[in-house]
C-alpha positions, 0 to 999 in steps of 0.5 A, spaced: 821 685 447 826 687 452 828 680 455 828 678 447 833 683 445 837 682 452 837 674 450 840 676 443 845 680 446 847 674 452 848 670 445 852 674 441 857 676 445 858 668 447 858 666 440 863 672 440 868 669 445 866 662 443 869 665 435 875 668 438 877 662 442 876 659 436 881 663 432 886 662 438 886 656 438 887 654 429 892 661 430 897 658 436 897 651 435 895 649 428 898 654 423 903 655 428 904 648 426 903 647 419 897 642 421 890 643 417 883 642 419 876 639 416 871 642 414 871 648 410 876 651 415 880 645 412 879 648 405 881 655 408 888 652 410 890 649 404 889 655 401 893 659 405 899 653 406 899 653 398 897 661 396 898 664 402 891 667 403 889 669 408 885 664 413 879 669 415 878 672 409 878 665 404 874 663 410 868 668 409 868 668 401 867 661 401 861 662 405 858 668 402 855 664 397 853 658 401 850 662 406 846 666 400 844 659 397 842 656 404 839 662 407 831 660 406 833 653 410 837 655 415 831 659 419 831 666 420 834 665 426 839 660 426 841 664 420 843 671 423 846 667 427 850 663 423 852 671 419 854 673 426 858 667 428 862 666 421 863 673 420 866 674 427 870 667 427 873 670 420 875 677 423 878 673 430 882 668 425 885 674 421 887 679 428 889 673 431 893 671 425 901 674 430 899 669 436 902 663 433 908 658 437 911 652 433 913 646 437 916 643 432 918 637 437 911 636 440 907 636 434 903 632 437 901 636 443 900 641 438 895 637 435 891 635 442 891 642 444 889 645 438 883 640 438 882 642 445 881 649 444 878 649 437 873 644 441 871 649 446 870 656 442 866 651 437 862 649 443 861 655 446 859 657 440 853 651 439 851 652 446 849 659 445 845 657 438 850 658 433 854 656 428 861 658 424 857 656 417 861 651 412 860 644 412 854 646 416 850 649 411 854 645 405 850 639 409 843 643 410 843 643 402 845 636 401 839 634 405 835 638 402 837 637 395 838 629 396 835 628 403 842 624 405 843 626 413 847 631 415 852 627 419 853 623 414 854 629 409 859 633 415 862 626 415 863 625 408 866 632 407 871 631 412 874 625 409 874 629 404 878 635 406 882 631 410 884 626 405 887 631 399 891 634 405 894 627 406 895 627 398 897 634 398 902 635 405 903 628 407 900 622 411 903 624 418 899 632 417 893 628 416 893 624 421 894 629 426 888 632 422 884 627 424 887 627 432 886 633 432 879 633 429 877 627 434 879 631 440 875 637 438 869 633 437 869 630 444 871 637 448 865 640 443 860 634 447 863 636 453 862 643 453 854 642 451 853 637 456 857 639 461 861 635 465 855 633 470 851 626 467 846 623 471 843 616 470 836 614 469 833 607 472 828 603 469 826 598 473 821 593 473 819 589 480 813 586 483 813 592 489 814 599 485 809 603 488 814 601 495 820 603 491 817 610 488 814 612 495 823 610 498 825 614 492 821 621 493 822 620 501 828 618 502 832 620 495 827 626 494 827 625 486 821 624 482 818 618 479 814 616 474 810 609 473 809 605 467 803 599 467 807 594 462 806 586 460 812 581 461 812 578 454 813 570 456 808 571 462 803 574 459 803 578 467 802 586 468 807 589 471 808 596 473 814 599 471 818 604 475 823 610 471 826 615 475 833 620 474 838 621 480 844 625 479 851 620 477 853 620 485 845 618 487 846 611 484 848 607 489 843 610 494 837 608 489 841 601 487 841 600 495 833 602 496 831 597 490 834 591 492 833 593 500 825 593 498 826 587 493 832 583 491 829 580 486 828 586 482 830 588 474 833 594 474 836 598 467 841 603 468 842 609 462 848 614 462 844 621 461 847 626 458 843 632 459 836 633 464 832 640 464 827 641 470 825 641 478 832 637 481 837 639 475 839 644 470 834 649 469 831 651 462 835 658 461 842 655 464 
């Protein structure tokens, strides 16, 4: 129970600093500079730029409703998550409302960095299970009203958020929207994955079991061998899958062809790996 609780509290506070990186980053570059966002903060923005409405507190009214009506789909935990996540981000954007830098000669660079901070609070709040609410429950009911996908729905929703901004405050605003949007969505995928990537190698020769043995010895990395049939030959093969980290590549290419030149080999970029020789489960 102790550890539980202390696990919800390790996640809390990141979803915290995630919303308040967040709400810095919507504050100080994109309505410092009259830019917009998609998604139900897209929404919120437009209220404020056409009402003056405050972006926190339009932002959690809009999702009162929605969290209550996707309570049951959410999952118990997701959902006090999500609770958490929204009503911290809310109160952050409002509080951080006073930081603000226009740039009025560098709207793009706004942009960029406006999506590069966005990107990162959104990040961290994702790595600690959470979410800010929004598009995200708006696509959990459509999936389960219309089983369309959610990224398909999260997709759609933004285009339409981002074309009625075009409509409503021109085409240029719009289209650092979509930058900015691009950049976070990029940063949100770094900050998940990390900047480290591996690579996992299939490979297909008639001196595997030689390969794997190099492998473990030389490059000190598991293996796996797979039995296989090659479709034209109608021959067994065995087939050697192995992952080693991005700057271990060239030493498993040159182990493969010393040991057989002739030797098929198919190289995947790995986003993530959990286990023995890489990231542990609770990293």
């Amino acid at each position: 129970m102790k550890r539980r609780i202390g696990l919800w509290l390790k996640d809390a506070l990141g979803i915290a600093v995630g919303a308040s990186i967040f709400a810095f980053g919507l504050n100080y570059f994109i309505i410092a500079n009259r830019l917009a966002e998609g998604g139900l903060t897209g929404v919120a923005l437009m209220f404020y730029y056409l009402f003056g409405w405050p972006v926190g507190q339009s932002y959690l009214i809009m999702n009162i409703p929605l969290f209550i009506i996707g309570w049951r789909l959410l999952g118990h935990e997701f959902a006090l998550k999500t609770l958490w996540g929204t009503a911290v981000a809310s109160l952050a954007i409002d509080l951080t409302a006073k930081y603000q830098s226009p740039m009025p000669n560098d709207i793009l660079l706004a942009a960029l960095y406006g999506g590069f901070f966005l990107g990162v609070g959104l990040g961290v709040i994702f790595l600690f299970g959470g979410s800010t609410g929004g598009g995200d429950i708006v696509a959990r009911l459509v999936n389960h009203r219309w089983g369309w996908p959610l990224g398909r729905v999260l997709l759609m929703f933004d285009v339409i958020v981002i074309t009625s901004i075009a409509f409503i405050f021109g085409k240029a605003v719009a289209m650092y929207t979509l930058l900015a949007v691009f950049v976070a969505s990029r940063v949100i995928d770094f900050v998940q994955e990390g900047a480290y990537t591996a690579r996992a190698a299939m490979i297909i020769s008639e001196k595997s079991e030689e390969i794997a043995r190099r492998v473990v010895s030389e490059l000190e990395r598991g293996a796996t061998v797979f039995s296989g049939r090659g479709a034209y030959t109608a021959e067994e093969k065995n087939i050697l899958y192995c992952v080693v980290s991005r700057s271990e590549l060239v030493r498993l290419k040159g182990v493969v062809y010393d040991t057989d030149p002739k030797a098929f080999m198919i190289i995947n970029e790995v986003h993530e790996v959990l286990g023995e020789g890489f990231r542990t489960w609770n990293s």
